[in-house]
DSSP file (Angstrom, degrees, kcal/mol; ACC not computed):
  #  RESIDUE AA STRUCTURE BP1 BP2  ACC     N-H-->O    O-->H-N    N-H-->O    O-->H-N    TCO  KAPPA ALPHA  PHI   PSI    X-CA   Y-CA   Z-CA
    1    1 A X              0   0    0      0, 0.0     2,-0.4     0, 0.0     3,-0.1   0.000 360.0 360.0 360.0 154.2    0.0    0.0    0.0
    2    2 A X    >>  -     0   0    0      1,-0.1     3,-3.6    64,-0.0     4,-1.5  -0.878 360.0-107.9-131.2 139.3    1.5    3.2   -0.9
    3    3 A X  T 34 S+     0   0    0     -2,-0.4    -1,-0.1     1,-0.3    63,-0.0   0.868 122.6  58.1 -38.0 -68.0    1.3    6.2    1.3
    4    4 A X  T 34 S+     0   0    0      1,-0.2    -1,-0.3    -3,-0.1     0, 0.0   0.768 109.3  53.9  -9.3 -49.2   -1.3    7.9   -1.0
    5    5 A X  T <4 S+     0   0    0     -3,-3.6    -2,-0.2     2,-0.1    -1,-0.2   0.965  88.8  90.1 -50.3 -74.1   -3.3    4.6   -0.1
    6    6 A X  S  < S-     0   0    0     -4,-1.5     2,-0.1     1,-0.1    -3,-0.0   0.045  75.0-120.5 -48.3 115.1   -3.1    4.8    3.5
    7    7 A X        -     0   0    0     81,-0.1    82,-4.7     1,-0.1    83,-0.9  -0.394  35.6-165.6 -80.3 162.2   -6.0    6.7    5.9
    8    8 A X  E     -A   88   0A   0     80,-0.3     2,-0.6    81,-0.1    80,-0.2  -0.810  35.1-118.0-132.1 157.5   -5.5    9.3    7.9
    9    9 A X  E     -A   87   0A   0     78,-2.7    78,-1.6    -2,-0.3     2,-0.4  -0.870  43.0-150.6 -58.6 120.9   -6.0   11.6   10.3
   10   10 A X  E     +A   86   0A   0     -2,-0.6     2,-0.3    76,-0.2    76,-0.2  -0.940  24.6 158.0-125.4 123.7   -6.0   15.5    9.3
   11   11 A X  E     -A   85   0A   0     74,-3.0    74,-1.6    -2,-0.4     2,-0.2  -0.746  20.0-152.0-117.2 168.2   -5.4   18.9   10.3
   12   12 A X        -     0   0    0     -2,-0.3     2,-0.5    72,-0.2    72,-0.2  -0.602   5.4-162.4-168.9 104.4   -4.8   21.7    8.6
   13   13 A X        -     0   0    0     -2,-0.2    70,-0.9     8,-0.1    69,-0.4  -0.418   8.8-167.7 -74.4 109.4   -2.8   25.2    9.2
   14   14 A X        -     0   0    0     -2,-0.5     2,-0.3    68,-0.2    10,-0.1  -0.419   5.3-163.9 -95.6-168.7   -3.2   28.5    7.2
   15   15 A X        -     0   0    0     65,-0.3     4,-0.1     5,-0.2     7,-0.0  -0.918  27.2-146.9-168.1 137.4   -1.0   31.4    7.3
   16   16 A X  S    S+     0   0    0     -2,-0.3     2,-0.1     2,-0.1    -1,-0.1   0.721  85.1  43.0 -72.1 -37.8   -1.1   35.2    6.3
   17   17 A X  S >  S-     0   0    0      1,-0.1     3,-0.9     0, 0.0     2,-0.4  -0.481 102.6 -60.5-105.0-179.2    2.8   35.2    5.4
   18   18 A X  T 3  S-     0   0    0      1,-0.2    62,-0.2    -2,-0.1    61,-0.1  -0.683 116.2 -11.6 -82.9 124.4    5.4   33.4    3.8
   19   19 A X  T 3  S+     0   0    0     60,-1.4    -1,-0.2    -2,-0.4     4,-0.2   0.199  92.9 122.7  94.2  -6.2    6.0   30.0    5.3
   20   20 A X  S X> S+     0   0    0     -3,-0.9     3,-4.5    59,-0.2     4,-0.6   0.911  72.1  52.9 -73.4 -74.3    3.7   30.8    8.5
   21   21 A X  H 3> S+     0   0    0      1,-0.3     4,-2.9    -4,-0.3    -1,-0.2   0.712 113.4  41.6 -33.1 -55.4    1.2   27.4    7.8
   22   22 A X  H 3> S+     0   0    0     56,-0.7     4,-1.5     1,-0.2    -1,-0.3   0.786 114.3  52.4 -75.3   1.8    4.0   25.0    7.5
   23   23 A X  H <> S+     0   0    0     -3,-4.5     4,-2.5    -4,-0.2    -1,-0.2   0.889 117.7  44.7 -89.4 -40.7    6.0   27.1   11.1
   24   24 A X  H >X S+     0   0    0     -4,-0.6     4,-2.2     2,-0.2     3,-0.5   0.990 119.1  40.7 -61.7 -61.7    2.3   26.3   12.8
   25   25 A X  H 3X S+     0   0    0     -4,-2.9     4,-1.4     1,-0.3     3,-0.4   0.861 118.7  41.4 -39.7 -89.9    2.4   22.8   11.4
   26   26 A X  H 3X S+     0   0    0     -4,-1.5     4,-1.4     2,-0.2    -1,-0.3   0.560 120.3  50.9 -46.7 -45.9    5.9   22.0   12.1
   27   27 A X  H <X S+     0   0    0     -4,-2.5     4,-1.2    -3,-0.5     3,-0.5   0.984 112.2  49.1 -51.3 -66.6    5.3   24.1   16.0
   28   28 A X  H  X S+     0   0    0     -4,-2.2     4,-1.4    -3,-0.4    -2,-0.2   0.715 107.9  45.4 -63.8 -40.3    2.7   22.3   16.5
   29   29 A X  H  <>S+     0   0    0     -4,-1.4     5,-2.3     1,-0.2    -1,-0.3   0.882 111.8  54.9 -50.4 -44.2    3.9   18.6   15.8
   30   30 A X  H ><5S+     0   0    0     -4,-1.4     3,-1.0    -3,-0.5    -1,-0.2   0.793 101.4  58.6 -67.3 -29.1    7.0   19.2   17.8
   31   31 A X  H 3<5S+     0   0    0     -4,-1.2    -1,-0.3     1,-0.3    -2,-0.2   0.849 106.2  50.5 -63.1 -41.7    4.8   20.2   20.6
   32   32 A X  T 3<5S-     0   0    0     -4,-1.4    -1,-0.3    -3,-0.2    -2,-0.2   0.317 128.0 -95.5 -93.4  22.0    3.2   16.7   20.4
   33   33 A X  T < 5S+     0   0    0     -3,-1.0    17,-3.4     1,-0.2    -3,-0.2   0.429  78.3 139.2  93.6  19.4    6.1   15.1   20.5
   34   34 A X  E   < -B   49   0A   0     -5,-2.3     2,-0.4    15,-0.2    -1,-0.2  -0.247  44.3-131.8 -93.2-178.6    6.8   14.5   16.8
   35   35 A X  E     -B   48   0A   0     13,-1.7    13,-1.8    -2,-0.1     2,-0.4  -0.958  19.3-144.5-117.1 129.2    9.9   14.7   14.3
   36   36 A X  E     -B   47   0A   0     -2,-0.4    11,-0.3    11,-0.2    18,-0.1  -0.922   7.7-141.7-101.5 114.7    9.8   16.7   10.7
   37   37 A X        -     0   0    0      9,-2.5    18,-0.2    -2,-0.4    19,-0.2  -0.196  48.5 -65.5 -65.8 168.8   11.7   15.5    7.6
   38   38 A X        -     0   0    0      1,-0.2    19,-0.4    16,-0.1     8,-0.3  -0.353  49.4-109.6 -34.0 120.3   13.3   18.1    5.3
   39   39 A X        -     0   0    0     -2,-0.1     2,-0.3    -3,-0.1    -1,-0.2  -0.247  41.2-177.6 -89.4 131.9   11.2   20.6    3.5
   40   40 A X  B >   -E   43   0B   0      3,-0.5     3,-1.9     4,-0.1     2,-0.4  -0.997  36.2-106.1-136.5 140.0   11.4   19.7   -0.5
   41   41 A X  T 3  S-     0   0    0     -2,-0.3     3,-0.1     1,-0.3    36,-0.0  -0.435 100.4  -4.1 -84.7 136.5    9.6   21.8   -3.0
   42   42 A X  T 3  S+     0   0    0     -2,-0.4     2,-0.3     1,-0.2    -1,-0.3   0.769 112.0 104.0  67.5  25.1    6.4   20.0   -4.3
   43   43 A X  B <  S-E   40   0B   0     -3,-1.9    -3,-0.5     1,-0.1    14,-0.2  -0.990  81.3-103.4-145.2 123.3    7.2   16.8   -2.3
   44   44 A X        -     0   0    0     -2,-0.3     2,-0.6     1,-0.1    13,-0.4   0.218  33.6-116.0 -44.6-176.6    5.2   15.9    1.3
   45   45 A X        -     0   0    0     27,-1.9    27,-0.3    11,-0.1     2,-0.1  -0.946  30.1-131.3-135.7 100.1    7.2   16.6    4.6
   46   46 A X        -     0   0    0     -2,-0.6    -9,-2.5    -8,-0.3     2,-0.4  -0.591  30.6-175.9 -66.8 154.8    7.8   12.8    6.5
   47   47 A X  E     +BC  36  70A   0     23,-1.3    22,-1.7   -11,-0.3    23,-0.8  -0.928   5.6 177.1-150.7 147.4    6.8   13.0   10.5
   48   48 A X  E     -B   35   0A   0    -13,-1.8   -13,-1.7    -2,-0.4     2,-0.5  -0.838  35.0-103.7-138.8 179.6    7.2   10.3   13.1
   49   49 A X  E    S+B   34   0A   0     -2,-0.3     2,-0.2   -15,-0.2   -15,-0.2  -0.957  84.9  28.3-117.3 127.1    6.6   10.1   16.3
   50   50 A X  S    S-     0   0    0    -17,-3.4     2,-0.8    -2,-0.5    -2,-0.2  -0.731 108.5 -45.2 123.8 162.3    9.5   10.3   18.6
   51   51 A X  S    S+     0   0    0     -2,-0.2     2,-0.3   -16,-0.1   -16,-0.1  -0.811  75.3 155.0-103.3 103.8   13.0   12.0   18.2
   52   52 A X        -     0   0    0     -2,-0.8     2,-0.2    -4,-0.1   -16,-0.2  -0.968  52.0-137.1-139.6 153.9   14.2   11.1   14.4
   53   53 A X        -     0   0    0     -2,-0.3     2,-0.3   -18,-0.1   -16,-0.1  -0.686  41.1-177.9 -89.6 179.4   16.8   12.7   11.7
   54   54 A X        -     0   0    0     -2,-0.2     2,-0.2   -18,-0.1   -16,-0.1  -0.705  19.1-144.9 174.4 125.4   13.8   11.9    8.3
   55   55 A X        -     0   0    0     -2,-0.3    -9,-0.3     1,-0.2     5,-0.1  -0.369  30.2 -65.9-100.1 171.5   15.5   13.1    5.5
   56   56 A X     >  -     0   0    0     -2,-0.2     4,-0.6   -19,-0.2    -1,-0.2  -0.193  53.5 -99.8 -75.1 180.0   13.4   14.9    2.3
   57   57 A X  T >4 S+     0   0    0    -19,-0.4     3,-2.7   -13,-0.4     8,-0.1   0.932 118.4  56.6 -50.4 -85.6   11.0   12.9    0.2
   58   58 A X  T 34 S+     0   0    0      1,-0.3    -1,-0.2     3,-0.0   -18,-0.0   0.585 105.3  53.3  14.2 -78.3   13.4   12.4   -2.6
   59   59 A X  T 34 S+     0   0    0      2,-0.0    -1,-0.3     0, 0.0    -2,-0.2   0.401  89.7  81.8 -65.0  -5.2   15.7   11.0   -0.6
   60   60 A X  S << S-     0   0    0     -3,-2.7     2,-0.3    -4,-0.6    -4,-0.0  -0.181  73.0-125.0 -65.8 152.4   13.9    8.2    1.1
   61   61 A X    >>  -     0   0    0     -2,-0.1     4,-1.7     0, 0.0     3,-0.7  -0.695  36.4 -98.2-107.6 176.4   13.4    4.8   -0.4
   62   62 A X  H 3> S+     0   0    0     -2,-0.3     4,-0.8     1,-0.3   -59,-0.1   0.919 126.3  42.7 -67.0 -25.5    9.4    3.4   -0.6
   63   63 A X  H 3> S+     0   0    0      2,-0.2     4,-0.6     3,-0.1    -1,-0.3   0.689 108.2  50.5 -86.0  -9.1   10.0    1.6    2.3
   64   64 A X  H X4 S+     0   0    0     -3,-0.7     3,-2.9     2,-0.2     4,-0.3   0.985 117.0  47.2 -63.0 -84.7   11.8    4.0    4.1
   65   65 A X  H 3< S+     0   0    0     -4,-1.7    -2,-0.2     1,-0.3    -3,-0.1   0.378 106.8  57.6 -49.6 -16.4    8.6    6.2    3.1
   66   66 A X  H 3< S+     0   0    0     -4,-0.8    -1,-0.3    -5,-0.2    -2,-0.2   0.868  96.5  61.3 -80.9 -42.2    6.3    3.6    4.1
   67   67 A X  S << S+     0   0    0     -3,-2.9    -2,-0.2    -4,-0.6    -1,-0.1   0.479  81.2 114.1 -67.8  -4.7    7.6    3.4    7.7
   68   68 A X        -     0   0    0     -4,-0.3   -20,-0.2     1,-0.1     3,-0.1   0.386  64.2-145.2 -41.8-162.9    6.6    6.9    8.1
   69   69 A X  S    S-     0   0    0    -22,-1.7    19,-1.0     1,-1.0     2,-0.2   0.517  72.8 -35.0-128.9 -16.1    3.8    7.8   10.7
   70   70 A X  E     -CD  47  87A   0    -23,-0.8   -23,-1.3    17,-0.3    -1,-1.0  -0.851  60.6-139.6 161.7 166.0    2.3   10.8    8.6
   71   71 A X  E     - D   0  86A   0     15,-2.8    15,-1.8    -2,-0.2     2,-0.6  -0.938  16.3-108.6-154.6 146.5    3.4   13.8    6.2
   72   72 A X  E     - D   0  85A   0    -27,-0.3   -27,-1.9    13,-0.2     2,-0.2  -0.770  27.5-168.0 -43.7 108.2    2.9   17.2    5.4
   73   73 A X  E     - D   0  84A   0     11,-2.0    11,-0.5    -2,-0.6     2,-0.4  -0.899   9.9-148.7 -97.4 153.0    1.4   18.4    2.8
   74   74 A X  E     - D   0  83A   0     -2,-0.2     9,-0.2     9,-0.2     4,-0.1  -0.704  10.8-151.9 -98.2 146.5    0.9   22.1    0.7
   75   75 A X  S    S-     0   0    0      7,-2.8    -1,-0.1    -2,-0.4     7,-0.1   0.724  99.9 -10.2 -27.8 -54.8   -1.9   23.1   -1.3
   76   76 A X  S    S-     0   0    0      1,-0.7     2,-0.2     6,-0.3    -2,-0.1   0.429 129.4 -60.6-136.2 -90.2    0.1   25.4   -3.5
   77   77 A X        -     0   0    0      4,-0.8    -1,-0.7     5,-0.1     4,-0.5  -0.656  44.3 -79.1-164.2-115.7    3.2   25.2   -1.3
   78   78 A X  S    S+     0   0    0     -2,-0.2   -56,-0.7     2,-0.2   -59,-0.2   0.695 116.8  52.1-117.9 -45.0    5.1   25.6    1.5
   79   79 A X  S    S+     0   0    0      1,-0.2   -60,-1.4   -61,-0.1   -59,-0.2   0.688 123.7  24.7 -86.2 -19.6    5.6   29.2    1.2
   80   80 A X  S    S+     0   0    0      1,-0.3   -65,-0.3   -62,-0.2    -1,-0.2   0.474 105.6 176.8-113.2  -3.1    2.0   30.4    0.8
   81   81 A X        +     0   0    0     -4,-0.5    -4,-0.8   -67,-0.1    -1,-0.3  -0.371  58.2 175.6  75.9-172.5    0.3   27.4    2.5
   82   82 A X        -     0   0    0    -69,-0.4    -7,-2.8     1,-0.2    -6,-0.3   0.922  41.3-166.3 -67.5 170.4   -2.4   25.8    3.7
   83   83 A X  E     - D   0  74A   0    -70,-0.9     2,-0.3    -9,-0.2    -9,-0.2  -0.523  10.0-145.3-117.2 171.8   -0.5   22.8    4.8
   84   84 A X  E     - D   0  73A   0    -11,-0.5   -11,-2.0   -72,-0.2     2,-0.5  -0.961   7.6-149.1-163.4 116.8   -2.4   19.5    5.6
   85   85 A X  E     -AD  11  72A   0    -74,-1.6   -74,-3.0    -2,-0.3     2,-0.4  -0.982  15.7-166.4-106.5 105.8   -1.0   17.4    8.4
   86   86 A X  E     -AD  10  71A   0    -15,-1.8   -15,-2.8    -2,-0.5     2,-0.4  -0.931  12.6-174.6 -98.4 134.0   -1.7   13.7    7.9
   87   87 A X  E     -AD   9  70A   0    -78,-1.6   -78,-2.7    -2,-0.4   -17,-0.3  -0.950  29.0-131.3-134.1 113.0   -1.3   11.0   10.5
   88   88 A X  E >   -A    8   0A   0    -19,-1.0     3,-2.2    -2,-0.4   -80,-0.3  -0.020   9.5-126.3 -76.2 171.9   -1.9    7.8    9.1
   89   89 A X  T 3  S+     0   0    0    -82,-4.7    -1,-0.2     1,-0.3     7,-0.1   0.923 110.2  59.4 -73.6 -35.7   -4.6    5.1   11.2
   90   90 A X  T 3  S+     0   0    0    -83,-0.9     2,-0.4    -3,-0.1    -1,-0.3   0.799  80.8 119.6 -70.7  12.5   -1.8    2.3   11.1
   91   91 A X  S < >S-     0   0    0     -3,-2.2     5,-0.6   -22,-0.2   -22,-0.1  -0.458  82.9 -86.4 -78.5 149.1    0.3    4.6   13.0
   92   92 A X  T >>5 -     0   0    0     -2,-0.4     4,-0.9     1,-0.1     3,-0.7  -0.070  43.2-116.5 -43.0 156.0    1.6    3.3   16.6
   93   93 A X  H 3>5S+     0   0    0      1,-0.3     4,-1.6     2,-0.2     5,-0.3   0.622 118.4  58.8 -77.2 -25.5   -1.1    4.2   19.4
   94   94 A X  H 3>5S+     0   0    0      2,-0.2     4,-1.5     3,-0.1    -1,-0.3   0.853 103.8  49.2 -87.5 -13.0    1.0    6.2   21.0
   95   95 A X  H X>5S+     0   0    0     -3,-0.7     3,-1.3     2,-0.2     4,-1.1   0.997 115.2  50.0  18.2-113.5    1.5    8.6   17.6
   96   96 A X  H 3X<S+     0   0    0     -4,-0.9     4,-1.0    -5,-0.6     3,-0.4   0.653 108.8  50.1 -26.6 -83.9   -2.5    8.5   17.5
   97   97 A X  H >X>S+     0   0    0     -4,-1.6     4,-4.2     2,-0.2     3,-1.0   0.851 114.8  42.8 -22.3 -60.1   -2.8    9.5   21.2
   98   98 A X  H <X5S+     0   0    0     -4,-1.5     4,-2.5    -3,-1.3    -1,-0.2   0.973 110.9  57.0 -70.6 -36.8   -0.4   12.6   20.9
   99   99 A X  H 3<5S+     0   0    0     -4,-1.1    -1,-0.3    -3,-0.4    -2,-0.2   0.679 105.3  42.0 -23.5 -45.2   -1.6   13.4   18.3
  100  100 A X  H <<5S+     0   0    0     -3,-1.0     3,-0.4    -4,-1.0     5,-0.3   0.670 109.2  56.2 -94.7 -38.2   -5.0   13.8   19.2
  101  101 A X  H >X5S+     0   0    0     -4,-4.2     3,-1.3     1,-0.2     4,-1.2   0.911 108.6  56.8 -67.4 -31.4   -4.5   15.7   22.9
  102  102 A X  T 3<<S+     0   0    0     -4,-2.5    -1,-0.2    -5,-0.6    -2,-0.2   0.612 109.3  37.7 -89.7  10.3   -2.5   18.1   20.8
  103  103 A X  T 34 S+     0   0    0     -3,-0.4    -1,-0.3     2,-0.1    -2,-0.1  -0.194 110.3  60.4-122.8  31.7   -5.5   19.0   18.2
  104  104 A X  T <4 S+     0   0    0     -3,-1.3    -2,-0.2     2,-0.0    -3,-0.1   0.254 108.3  46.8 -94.0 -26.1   -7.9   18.9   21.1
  105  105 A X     <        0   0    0     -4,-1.2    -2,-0.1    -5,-0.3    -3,-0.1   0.734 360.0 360.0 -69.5 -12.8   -5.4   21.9   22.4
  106  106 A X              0   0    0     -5,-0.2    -1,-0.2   -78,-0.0    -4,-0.1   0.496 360.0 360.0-105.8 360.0   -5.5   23.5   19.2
């Protein structure tokens, strides 16, 4: 199953300037205890849950990219937003959980 495949969870940050959605996205994950791959232009943003380096899209292999827990994505892109945090269901329950107290905060 290919990431595309996979359901999810979703949130979703806008932003008035350049780059603010994906600093609210990116705030906010770290806040719940997640990790953010490399920003690539026109290519999702990997997240885990947990303290990980997650290299850009590009670089990743599909299984690499399967083991993700969720990704950012833009609309448009990165710099004008919105961004769209997905956190996929098969990710570990403790993932789901922090997730979810930290968009109950939100």
């Amino acid at each position: 199953m290919t990431n595309a495949q996979r359901t999810s969870t979703s949130l979703t940050f806008e932003g008035g300037s350049d780059f603010e959605a994906i600093n609210k996205a990116e705030a906010f994950l770290k806040t719940a205890g997640f990790s953010c791959g490399s920003m690539q232009r026109g290519e999702p943003i990997g997240i885990m849950h947990g303290d990980y380096l997650i290299s850009k899209w590009r670089g990743m292999t599909p299984p690499e990219r399967e083991q993700l827990h969720g990704q950012i994505t833009a609309e448009t892109s990165f710099r004008s937003g919105p961004v769209h945090i997905d956190l996929y269901d098969d990710a570990p329950a403790e993932a789901l959980a922090a997730f979810a107290r930290a968009k109950e905060a939100v």
